[in-house]
C-alpha positions as CSV (number, residue, x, y, z in Angstrom):
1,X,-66.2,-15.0,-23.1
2,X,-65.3,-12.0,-25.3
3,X,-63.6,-10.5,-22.6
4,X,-60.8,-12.8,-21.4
5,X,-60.2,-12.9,-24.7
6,X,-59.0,-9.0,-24.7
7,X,-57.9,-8.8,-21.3
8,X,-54.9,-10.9,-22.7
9,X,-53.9,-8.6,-25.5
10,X,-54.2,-5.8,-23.0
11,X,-52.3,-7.1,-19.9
12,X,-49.0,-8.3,-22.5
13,X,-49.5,-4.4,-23.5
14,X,-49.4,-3.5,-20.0
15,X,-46.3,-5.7,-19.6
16,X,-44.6,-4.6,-22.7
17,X,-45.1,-1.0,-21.4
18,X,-43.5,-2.1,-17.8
19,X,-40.9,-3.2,-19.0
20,X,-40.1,-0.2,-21.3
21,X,-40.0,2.4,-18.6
22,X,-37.4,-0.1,-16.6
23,X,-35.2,-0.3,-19.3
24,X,-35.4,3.6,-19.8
25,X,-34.7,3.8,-16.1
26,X,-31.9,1.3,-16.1
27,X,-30.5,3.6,-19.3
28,X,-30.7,6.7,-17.2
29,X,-29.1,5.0,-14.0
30,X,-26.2,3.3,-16.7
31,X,-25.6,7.3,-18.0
32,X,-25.6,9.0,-14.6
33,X,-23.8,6.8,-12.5
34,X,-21.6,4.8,-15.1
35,X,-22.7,1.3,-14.7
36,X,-22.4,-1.3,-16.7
37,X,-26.2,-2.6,-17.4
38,X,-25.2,-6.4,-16.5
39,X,-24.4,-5.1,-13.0
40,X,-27.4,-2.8,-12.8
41,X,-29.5,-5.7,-13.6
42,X,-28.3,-8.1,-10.4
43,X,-29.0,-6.5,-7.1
44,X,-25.2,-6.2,-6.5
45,X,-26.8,-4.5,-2.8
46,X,-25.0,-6.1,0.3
47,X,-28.6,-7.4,1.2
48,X,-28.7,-9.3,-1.7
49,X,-25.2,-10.6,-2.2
50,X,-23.6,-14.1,-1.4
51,X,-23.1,-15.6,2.1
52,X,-20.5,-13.2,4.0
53,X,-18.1,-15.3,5.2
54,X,-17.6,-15.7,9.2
55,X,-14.6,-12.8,9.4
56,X,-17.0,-10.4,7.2
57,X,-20.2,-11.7,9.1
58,X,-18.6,-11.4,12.7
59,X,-17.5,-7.6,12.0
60,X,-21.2,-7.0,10.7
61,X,-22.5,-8.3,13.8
62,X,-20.3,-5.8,15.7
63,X,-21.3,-2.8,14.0
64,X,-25.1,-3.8,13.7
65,X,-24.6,-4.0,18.1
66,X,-22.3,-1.4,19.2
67,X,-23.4,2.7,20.1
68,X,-22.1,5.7,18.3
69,X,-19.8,6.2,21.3
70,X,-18.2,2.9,20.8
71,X,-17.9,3.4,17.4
72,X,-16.4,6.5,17.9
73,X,-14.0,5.2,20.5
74,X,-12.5,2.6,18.1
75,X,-12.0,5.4,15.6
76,X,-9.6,7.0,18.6
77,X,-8.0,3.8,19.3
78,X,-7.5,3.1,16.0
79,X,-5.9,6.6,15.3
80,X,-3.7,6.0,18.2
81,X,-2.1,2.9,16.5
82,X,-1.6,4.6,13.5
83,X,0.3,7.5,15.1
84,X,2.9,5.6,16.6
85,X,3.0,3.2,13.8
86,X,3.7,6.5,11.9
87,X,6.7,7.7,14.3
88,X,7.8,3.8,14.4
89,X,8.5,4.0,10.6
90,X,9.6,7.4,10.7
91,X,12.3,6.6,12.9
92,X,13.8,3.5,11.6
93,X,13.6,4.9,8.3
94,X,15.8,7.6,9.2
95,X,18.0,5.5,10.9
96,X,18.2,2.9,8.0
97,X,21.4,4.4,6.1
98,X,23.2,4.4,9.2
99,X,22.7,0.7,10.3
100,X,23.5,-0.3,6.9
101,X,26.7,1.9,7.0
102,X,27.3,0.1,10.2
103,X,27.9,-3.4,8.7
104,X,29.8,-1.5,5.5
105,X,26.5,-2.1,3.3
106,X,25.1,1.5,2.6
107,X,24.9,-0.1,-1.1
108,X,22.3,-2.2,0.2
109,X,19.5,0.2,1.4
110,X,17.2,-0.5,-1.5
111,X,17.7,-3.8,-1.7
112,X,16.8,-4.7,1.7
113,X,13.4,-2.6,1.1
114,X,12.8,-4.3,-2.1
115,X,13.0,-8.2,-0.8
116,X,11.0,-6.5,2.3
117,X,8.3,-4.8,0.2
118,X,8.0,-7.9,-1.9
119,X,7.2,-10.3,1.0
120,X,4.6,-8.1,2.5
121,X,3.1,-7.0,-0.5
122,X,2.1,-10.7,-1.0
123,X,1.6,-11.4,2.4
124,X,-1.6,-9.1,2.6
125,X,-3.2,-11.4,0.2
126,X,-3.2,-14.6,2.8
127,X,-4.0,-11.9,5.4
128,X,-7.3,-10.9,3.4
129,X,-8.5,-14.3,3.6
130,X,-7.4,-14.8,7.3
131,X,-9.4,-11.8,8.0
132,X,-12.5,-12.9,6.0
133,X,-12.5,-16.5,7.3
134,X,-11.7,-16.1,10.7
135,X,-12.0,-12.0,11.7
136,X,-10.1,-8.7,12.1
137,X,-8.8,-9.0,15.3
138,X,-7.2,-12.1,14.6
139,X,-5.3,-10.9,12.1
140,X,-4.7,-7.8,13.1
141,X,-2.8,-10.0,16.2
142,X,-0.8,-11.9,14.0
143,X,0.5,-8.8,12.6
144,X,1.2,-7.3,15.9
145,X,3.4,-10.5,17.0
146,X,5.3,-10.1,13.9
147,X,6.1,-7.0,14.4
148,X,7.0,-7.0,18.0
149,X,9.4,-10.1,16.9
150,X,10.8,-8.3,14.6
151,X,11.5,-4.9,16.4
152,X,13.1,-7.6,18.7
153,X,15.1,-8.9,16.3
154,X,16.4,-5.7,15.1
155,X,17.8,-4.4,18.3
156,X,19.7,-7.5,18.3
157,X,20.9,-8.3,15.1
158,X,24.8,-8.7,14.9
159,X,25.5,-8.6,10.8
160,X,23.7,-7.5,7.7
161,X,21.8,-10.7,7.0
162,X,20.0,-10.9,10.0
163,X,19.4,-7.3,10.3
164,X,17.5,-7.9,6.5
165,X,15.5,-10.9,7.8
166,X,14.8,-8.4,10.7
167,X,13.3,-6.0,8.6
168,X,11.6,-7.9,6.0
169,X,9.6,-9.5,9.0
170,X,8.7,-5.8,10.4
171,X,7.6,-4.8,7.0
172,X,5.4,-7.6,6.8
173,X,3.8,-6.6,10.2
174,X,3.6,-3.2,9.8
175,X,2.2,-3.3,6.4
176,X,-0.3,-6.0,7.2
177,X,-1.6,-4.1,10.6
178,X,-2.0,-0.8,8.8
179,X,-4.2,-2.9,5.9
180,X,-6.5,-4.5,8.6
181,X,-6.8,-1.0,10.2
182,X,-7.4,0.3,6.8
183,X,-10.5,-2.8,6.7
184,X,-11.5,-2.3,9.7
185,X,-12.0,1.7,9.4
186,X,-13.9,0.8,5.8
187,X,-16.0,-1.6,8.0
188,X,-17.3,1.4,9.8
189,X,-17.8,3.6,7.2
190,X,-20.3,4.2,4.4
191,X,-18.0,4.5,0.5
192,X,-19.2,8.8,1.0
193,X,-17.3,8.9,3.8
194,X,-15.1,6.5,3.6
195,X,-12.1,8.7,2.4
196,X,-12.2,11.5,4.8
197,X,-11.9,9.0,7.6
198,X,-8.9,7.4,5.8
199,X,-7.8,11.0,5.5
200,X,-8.2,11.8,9.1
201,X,-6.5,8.3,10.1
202,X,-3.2,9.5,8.1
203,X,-2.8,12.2,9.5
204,X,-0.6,11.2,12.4
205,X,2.2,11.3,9.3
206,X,2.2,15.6,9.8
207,X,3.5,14.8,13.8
208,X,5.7,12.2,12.6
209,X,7.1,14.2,9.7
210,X,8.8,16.5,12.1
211,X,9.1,13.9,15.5
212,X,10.5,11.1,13.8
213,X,13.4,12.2,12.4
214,X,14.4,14.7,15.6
215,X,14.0,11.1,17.9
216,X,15.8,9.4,15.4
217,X,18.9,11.5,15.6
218,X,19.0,11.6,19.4
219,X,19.0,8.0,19.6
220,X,21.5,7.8,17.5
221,X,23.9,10.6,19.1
222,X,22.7,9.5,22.9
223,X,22.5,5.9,22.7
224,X,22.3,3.8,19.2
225,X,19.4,2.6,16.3
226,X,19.0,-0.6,18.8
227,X,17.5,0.9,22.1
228,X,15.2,3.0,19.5
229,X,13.7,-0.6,18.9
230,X,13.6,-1.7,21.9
231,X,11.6,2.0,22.9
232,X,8.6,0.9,20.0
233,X,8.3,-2.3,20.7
234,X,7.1,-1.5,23.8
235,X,5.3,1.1,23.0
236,X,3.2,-0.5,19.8
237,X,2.0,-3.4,21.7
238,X,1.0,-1.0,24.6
239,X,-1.4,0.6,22.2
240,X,-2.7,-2.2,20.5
241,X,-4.4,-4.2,23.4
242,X,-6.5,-1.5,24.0
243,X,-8.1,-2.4,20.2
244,X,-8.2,-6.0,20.9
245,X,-9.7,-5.8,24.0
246,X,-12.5,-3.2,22.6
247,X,-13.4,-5.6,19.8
248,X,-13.4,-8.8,21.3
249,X,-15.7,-7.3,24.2
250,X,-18.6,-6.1,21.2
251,X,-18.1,-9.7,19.7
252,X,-18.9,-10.7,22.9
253,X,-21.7,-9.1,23.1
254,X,-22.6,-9.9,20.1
255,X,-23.0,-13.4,20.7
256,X,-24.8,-13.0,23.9
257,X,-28.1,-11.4,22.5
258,X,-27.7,-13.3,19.4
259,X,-26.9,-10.8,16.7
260,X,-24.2,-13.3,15.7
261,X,-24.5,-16.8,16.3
262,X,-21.9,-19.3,17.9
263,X,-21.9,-22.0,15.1
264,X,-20.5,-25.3,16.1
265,X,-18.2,-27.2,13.9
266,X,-18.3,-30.9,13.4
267,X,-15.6,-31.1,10.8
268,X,-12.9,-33.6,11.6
269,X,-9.3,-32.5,11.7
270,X,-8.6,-33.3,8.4
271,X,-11.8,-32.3,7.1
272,X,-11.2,-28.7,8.8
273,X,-7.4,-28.4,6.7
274,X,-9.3,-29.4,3.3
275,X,-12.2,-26.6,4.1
276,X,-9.9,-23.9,4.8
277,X,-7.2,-24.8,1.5
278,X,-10.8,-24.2,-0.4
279,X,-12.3,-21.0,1.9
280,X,-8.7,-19.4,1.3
281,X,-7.6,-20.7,-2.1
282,X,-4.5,-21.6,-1.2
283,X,-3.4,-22.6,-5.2
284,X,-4.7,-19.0,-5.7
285,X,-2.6,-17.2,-3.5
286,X,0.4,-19.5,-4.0
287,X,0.3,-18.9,-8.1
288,X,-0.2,-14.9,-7.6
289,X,2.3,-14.7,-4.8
290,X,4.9,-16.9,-7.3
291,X,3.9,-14.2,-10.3
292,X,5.2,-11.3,-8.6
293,X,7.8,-12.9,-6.4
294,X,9.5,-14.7,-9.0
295,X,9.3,-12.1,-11.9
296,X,10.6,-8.9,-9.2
297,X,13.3,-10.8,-6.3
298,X,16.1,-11.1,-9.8
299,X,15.9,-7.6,-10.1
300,X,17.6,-7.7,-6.5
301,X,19.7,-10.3,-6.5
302,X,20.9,-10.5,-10.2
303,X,24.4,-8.9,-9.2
304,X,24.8,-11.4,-6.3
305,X,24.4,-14.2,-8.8
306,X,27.5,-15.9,-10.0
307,X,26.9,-14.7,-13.6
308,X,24.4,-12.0,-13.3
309,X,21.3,-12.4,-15.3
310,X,22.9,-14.9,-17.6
311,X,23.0,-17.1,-14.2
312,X,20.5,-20.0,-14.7
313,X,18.3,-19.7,-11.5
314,X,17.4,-16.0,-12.6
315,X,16.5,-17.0,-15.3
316,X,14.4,-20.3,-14.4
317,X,12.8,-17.8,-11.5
318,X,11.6,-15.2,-14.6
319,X,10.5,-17.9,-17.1
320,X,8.9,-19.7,-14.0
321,X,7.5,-16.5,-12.9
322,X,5.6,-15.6,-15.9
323,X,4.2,-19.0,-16.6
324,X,2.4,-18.6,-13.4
325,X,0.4,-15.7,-15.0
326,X,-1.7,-17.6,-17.5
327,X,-1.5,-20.6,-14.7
328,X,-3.6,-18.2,-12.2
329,X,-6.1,-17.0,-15.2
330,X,-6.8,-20.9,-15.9
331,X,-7.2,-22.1,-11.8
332,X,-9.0,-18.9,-11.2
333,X,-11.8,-19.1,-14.1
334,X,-12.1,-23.0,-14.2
335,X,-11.1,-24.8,-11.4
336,X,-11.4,-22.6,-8.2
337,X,-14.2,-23.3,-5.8
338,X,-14.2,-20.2,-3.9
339,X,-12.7,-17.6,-6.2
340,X,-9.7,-15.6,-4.7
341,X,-11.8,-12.6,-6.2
342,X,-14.8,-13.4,-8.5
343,X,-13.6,-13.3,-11.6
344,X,-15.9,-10.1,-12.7
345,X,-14.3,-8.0,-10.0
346,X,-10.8,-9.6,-11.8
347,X,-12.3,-7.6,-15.0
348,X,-13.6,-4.6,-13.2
349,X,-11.9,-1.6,-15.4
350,X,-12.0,0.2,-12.6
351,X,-10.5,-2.0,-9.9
352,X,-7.9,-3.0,-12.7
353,X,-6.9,0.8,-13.3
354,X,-6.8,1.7,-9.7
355,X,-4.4,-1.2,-9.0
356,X,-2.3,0.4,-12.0
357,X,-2.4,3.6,-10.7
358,X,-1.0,2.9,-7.6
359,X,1.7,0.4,-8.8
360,X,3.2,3.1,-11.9
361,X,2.5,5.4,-8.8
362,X,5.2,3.8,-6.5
363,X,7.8,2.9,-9.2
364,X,8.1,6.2,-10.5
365,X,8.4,7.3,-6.9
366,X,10.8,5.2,-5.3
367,X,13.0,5.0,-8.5
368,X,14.5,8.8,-7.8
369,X,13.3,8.6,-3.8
370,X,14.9,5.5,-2.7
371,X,18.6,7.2,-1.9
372,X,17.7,10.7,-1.2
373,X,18.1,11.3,2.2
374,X,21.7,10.2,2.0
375,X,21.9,13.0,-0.9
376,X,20.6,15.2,1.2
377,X,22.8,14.6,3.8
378,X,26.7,14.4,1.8
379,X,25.7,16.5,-1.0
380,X,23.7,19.5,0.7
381,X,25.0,18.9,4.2
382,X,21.7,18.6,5.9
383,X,21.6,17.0,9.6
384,X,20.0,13.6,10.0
385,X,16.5,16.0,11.3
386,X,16.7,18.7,7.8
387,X,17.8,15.9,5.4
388,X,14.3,14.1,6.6
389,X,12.1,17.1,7.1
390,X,12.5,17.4,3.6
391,X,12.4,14.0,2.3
392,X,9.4,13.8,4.8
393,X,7.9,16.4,3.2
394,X,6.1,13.9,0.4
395,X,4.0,12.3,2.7
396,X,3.4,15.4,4.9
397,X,1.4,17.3,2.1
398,X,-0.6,14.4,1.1
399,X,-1.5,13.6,5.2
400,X,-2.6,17.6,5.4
401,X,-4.6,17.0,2.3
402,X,-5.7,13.7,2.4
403,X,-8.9,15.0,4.9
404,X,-9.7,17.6,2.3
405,X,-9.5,15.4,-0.6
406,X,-12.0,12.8,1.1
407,X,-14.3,16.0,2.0
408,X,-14.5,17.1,-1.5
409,X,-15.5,13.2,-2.7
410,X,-18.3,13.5,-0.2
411,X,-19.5,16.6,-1.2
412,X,-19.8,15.4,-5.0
413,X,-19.8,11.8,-5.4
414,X,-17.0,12.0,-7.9
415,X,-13.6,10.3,-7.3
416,X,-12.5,10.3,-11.6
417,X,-12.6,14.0,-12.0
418,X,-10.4,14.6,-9.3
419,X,-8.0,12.1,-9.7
420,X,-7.5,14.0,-12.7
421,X,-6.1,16.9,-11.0
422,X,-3.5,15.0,-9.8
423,X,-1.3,14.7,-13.3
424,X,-0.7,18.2,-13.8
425,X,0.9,18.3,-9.9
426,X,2.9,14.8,-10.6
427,X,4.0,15.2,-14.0
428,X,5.1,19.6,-12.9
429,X,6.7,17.9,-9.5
430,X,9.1,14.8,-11.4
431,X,9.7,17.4,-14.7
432,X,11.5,20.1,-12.2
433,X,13.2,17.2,-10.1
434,X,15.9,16.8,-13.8
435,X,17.0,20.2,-13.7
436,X,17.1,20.9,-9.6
437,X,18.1,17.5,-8.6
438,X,21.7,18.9,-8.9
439,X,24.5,20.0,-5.8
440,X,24.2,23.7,-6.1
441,X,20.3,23.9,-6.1
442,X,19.0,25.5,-2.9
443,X,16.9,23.2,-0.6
444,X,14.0,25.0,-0.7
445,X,13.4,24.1,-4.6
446,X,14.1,20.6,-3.5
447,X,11.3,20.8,-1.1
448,X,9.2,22.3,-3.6
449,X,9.4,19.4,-5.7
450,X,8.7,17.4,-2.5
451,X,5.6,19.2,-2.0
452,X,3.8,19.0,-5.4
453,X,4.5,15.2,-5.8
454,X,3.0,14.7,-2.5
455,X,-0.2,16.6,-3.1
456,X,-0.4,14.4,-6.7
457,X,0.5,11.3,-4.9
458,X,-2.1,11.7,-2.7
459,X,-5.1,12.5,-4.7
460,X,-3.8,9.3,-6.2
461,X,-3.6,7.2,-3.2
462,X,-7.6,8.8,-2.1
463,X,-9.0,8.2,-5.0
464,X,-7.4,4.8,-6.5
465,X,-8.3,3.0,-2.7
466,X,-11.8,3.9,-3.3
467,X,-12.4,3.4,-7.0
468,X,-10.9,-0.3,-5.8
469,X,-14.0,-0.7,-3.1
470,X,-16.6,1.5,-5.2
471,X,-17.7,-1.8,-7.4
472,X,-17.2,-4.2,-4.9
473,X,-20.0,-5.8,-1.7
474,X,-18.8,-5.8,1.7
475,X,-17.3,-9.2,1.2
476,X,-15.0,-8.2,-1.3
477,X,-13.1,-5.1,0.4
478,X,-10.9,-6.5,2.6
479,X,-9.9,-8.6,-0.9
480,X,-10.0,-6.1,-3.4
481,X,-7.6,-3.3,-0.8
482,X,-5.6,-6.1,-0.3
483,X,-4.8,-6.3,-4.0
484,X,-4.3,-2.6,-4.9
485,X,-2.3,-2.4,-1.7
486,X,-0.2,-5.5,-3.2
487,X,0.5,-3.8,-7.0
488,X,1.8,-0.7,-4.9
489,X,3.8,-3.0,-3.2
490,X,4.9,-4.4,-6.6
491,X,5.3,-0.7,-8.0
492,X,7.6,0.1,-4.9
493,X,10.0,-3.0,-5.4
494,X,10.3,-2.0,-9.5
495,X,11.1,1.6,-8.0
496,X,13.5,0.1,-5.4
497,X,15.0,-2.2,-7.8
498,X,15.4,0.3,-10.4
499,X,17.4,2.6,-7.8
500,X,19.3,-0.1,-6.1
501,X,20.9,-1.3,-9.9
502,X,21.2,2.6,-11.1
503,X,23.0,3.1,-7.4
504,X,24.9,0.1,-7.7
505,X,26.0,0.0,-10.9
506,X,27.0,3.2,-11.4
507,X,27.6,4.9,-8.4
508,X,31.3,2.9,-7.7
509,X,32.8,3.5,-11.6
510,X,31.8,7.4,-11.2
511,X,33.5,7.9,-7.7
512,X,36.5,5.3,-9.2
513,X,36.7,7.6,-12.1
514,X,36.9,10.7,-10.4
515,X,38.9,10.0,-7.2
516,X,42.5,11.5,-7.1
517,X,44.9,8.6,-7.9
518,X,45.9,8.6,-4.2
519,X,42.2,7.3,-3.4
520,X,41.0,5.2,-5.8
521,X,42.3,2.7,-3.8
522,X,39.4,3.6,-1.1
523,X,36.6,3.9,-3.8
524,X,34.7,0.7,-2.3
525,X,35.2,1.8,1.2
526,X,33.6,5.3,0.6
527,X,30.8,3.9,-1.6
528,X,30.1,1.4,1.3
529,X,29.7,3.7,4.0
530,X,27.7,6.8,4.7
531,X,29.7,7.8,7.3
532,X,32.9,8.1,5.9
533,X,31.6,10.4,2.5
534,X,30.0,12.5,5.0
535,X,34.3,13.0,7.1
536,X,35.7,14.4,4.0
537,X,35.9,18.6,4.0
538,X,34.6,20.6,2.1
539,X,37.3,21.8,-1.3
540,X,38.9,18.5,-0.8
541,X,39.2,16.6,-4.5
542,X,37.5,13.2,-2.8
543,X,34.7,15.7,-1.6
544,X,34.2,17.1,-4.8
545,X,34.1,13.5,-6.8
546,X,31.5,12.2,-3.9
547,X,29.4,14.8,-4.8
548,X,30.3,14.6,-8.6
549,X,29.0,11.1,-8.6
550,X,25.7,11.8,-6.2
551,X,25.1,14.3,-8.9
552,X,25.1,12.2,-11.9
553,X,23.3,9.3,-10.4
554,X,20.5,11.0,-8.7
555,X,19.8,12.7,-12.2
556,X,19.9,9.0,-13.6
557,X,17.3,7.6,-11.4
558,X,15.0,10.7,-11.3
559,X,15.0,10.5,-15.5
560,X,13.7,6.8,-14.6
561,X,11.3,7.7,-12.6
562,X,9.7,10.6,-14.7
563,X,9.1,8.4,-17.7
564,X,7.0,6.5,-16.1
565,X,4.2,9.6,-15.1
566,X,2.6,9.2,-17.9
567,X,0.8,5.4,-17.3
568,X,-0.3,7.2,-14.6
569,X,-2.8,9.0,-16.6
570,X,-3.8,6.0,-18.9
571,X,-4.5,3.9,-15.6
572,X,-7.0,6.4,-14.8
573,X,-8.4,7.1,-17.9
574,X,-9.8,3.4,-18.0
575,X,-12.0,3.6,-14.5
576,X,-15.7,3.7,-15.0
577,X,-17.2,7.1,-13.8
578,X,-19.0,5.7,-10.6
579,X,-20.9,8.7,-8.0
580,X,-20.5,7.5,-4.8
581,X,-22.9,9.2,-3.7
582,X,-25.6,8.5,-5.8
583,X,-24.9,4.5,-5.9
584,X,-25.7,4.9,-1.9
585,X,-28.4,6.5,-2.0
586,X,-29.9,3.8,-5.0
587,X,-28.6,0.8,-3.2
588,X,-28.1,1.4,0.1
589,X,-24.9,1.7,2.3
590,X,-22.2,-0.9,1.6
591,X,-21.7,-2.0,5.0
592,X,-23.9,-2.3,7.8
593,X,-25.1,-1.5,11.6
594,X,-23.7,2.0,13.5
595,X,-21.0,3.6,10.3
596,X,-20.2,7.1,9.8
């Protein structure tokens, strides 16, 4: 009997031992790939993680079915959508300051993007959860209606306020079917990849850069802005189909050999609404969509309001607005059933900092970008095509980079490092913009400045989107891009809203003040309209106070939007040091089936 009796002492040493070399290996993971050890400890691999819901499930099924070749093929059609979604936006962005000239409203070109930018911001959030619950191709239809309606809308629009319901419903599509292509490309990609894919797919924005603004100005010389929306919307739903018919064709086939199968409902009606208000949590969305809504839509229509911020809805919106913020936190970590996003991910440091990133990203952008083509064009005399090859020349550096970027993250694993390298470009790029954003600098500085916040832009943009899906399983992403994509959103409307009060505020008392006597008269007129600034000749004294006044307010808004570069380095600062590479090869690759 003597030796039970030892075997025990020996086996708890055995044990004891075990569980010592886990621990040491669960240290050395925690050091090398910057994880925290409560997440190291659950098996956070898609094999292992909660019920994907029927959206996530479906797409699985797809990719677990289909060849390389079909694969390959969506990555074509799917590149196809993007490039004329590109040129689409190219286009009406260039012709923006001239259909708002066209009802007398040039004044108003921020503040229709920021009400715009708002909307679909928050929209993407209910789209997330359509896209999770029911599938991709759903939503990715819904989007496509929207904007074909509102494409629609805008060639027919007779006055300002329908031309602004016009676009806020375009925004809404266009920005929600460039997020579910953004999904569905992360469907079909492994997180090493993942990047240079999202590279290549952006990089339509090079041909557009230079197409856009050239088709843009021959609509509006040959014919006008409203047969150049009547061109896209046939063209857009033209490409589209061909997705929507690929897709539905693997689910399909899916279902046929049983790799995803047909489940059949026996909800009631009204048990079917009170499922889906818990599957999307509706009080969730509602509360974070009043947060942002409420807090950001004063900042556009303060100086409408019959007292300006003193007016009592403004300020019930903002005191209502930021109640909903400690509302959310409470429904969220109490009462939610299904969690908009599990409240760890809500925590993540590096899902939080991303989402920073890319909102302090957009502010400081679009507070000194906002009115710049319309500098370019009365101060420096640039065409409709120069003014925009150089305003276009932001987001044409970051598409020729965005592939090499993505490259270099697959090579090393690391996406923390090289957001670093981003600041020094950023904070070099805003700095110069103070000193050259002035009448007599020469163009080519100005594109300079162009080109080194577009390369620190986009390292941001490449690395924040996939520090945001690094932590999370497959049946977060579609969540957690639909969240950073909503605080650039946010960061875009503060931008917006900061240029649209500096424009408005200040731009009529400095061309009052510096108009001969003889014109003061027609101070509103010329600050209203495009058009007319641009008639005066050069030498003239109303020529020389338009530009006087550019001059002064563009140097406003840029010293705006340079103050906030440096929360751009403390929101990245804060992400956890995750290798990519490394968590793949430990856990496996995030989604599932035929990915690149």
């Amino acid at each position: 009997m003597a030796a039970p009796t030892q075997a025990v002492p020996e086996q708890v040493e055995q044990s004891r031992i075990s569980i010592e070399r886990d621990v040491e290996k669960l240290d050395t993971a925690v050091k090398t790939n910057g994880l925290d050890a409560d997440e190291d400890l659950k098996d956070n691999s898609d094999a292992n993680s909660e019920e994907f819901q029927d959206g996530v499930a479906r797409v699985r099924a797809i990719t677990a079915t289909w060849s390389k070749q079909t694969m390959w093929l969506m990555f074509a059609l799917l590149y196809l959508v993007s490039f004329i979604d590109a040129l689409m936006n190219s286009v009406q962005g260039t012709l923006n300051p001239y259909i708002t000239s066209s009802f007398n409203k040039h004044g108003l070109l921020a503040s229709v993007s920021v009400v715009a930018t708002i909307v679909s911001g928050c929209s993407k959030l209910t789209l997330a959860k359509i896209i999770d619950i029911w599938g991709r191709i759903e939503g990715f239809l819904c989007m496509l209606v929207l904007v074909i309606i509102s494409l629609i809308m805008k060639a027919t629009c007779k006055n300002m306020e329908a031309y602004v319901g016009a676009h806020t419903l375009y925004w809404v599509g266009h920005i929600g079917m460039m997020y579910v292509v953004d999904v569905m490309l992360a469907d079909f990609t492994s997180l090493r990849n993942r990047m240079t894919m999202f590279g290549i797919n952006g990089t339509p924005l090079i041909a557009s850069t230079f197409a856009g603004p050239k088709i843009a100005e021959l609509f509006y010389n040959n014919l006008n802005f409203r047969w150049a929306f009547g061109a896209f919307t046939i063209m857009i739903t033209g490409i589209c189909i061909p997705v929507i018919l690929v897709m539905l064709h693997m689910q399909r086939k899916a279902l046929k050999i049983g790799a995803l199968p047909e489940k059949e409902s026996t909800r009631t009606t009204l048990q079917s609404i009170q499922h889906y208000f818990v599957e999307f949590d509706v009080i969730g969305i509602i509360l974070v969509t009043a947060v942002f809504s409420l807090i950001l839509l004063p900042f556009s229509i303060a100086t409408y309001a019959p007292n300006g911020w003193a007016s009592g809805y403004i300020i019930a919106m903002e005191v209502l607005g930021l109640l909903c913020v400690p509302t959310f936190y409470i429904w969220e970590s109490r009462f939610a059933r299904v969690q908009f996003l599990p409240w760890k991910y809500l925590k993540e440091p590096t899902i939080v900092g991303s989402c920073l990133l890319y909102g302090v990203m957009f502010a400081s952008v679009f507070a000194w970008n906002a009115y710049f083509s319309s500098y370019l064009q009365v101060v420096h005399r640039l065409s409709i095509t120069s003014a925009n090859y150089v305003l276009n020349a932001f987001s044409l550096t970051s598409a020729i980079f965005g592939p090499l970027i993505g490259m270099l993250i697959s090579y090393t694993g690391e996406f923390k490092w090289t957001a670093y390298s981003g600041i020094p470009c950023v904070l070099l790029g805003t700095a110069l913009l103070i000193p050259f954003r002035q009448p007599d600098t020469h163009v080519g500085i100005l594109t300079m400045t162009q080109i080194l916040n577009g390369l620190g832009t986009g390292i941001f943009a490449t690395c924040g989107q996939l520090a945001v899906m690094s932590p999370v399983t497959h049946q977060q992403i579609a969540v957690v891009v639909a969240l950073w994509g909503m605080f650039g959103s946010i960061g875009a409307s503060v931008g917006l809203a900061i240029a649209g009060a500096i424009w408005n505020n200040s731009l009529p008392k400095e061309l009052y003040k510096r108009l001969p006597e003889e014109s003061k008269n027609l101070s509103a007129t010329i600050f209203g309209d495009m058009v007319i600034q641009l008639s005066y000749e050069d030498g003239t004294l109303e020529r020389e106070a338009i530009v006087g006044a550019y001059a002064v307010v563009q140097r406003q808004m840029v010293i705006a939007g340079a103050c906030l570069v440096p929360l751009c380095l403390a929101s990245i600062w804060i992400w956890r040091n995750i290798n990519v590479k490394k968590v793949e090869e430990e856990k496996g690759v995030q989604t599932k089936g035929t990915v690149w």
